[in-house]
Each structure stands twice: as C-alpha cells, then as structure tokens.
C-alpha positions in Angstrom: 70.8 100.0 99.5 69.2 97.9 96.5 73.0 97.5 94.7 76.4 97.3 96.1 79.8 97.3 93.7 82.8 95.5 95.8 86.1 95.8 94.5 88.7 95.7 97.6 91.4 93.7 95.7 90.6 90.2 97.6 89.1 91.5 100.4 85.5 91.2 99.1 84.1 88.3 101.9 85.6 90.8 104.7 83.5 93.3 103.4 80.5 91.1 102.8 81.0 90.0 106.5 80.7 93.4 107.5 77.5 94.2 105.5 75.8 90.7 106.9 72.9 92.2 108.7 71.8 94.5 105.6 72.5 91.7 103.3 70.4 89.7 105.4 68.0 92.2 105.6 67.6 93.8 102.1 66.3 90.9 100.2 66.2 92.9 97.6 70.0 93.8 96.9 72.2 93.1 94.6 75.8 92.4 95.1 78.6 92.9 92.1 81.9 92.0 93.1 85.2 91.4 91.8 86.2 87.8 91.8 89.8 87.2 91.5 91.2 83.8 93.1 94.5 84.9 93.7 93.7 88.4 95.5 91.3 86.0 97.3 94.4 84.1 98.4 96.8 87.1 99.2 94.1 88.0 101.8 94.0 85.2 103.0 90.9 83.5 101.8 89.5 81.8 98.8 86.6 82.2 96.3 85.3 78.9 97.5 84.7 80.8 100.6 82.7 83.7 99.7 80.6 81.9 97.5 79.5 79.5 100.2 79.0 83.2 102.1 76.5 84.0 99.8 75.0 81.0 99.2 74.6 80.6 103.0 72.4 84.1 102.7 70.6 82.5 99.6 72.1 84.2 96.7 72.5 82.9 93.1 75.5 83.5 91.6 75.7 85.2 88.2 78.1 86.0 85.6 76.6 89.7 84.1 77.8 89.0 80.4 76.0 87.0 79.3 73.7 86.9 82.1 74.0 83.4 83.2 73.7 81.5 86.6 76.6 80.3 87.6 76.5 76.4 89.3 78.9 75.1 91.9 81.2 73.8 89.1 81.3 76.9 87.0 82.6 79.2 89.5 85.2 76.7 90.1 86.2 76.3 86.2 85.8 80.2 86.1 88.3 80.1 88.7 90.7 77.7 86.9 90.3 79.9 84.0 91.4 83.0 85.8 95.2 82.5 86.6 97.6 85.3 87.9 96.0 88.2 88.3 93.3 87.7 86.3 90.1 88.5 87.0 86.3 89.2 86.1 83.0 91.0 88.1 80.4 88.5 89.3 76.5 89.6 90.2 75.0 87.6 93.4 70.8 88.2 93.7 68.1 86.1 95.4 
C-alpha cells in the first residue's frame, strides 16, 4: 500500500506494530492516523509512544492542515491542546 488511514480509537501504535515489516518496507507510504491523547491512554499507551514508533522507522510527523512538520515540542503542545476527547488526524511520511 502507498497510504494507510488509522482510526482504532487509541489503538493506533498496536496497529502500527502489526504493520512494522510493510512500514519498514514500503518507504514510500504514508501513514494518517488519529491522534487523540486520551484514547491513547485508555488503551493503555501514550502519544509519546507512537511518535517515537514512527520516528524510530524514520517518519516526519505532519499536521495535514496546514501542511506543517511537526517538531518534538509541537506534538507535545498539540497534545496539551487536545483535552477530553478531543482529537485531530496527523500524516507521518519519510
């Protein structure tokens, strides 16, 4: 696949974990994923943690509107920003 939409209501680094090898594989894909911190939590895991996922398979993370890369500390004032059950959709590319 060159594109992949994730939206499993916090389970999104379980599901990345499962697609490692074609991730890994298919340089060319693009991942868009849901990113909301406290489904993240409910499953038992954090958005810290699937970022450093896809950092560790050298992806960039983006916010799609306005496309913008995303550093370290604006996914983590995104995240402050997003309380409850807020959320927004993230793009990850190489």
């Amino acid at each position: 696949p060159h594109f992949v939409k994730i939206d499993v209501q916090g389970w999104e680094l379980e599901a990345l974990r499962g697609m490692r090898q074609t991730l890994q594989t298919n340089r060319s894909i693009k991942v868009y994923f849901e990113f909301a911190p406290a489904h993240f939590r409910r499953a038992g895991t954090s958005y810290r943690e699937l970022v450093a996922f896809l950092r560790e398979l050298d992806f960039r993370i983006y916010d799609p509107h306005p496309m913008k890369e995303l550093s370290p500390k604006a996914v983590d004032q995104l995240a402050d920003s997003l309380r409850g059950l807020r959320y927004t959709n993230l793009l990850a590319v190489r």
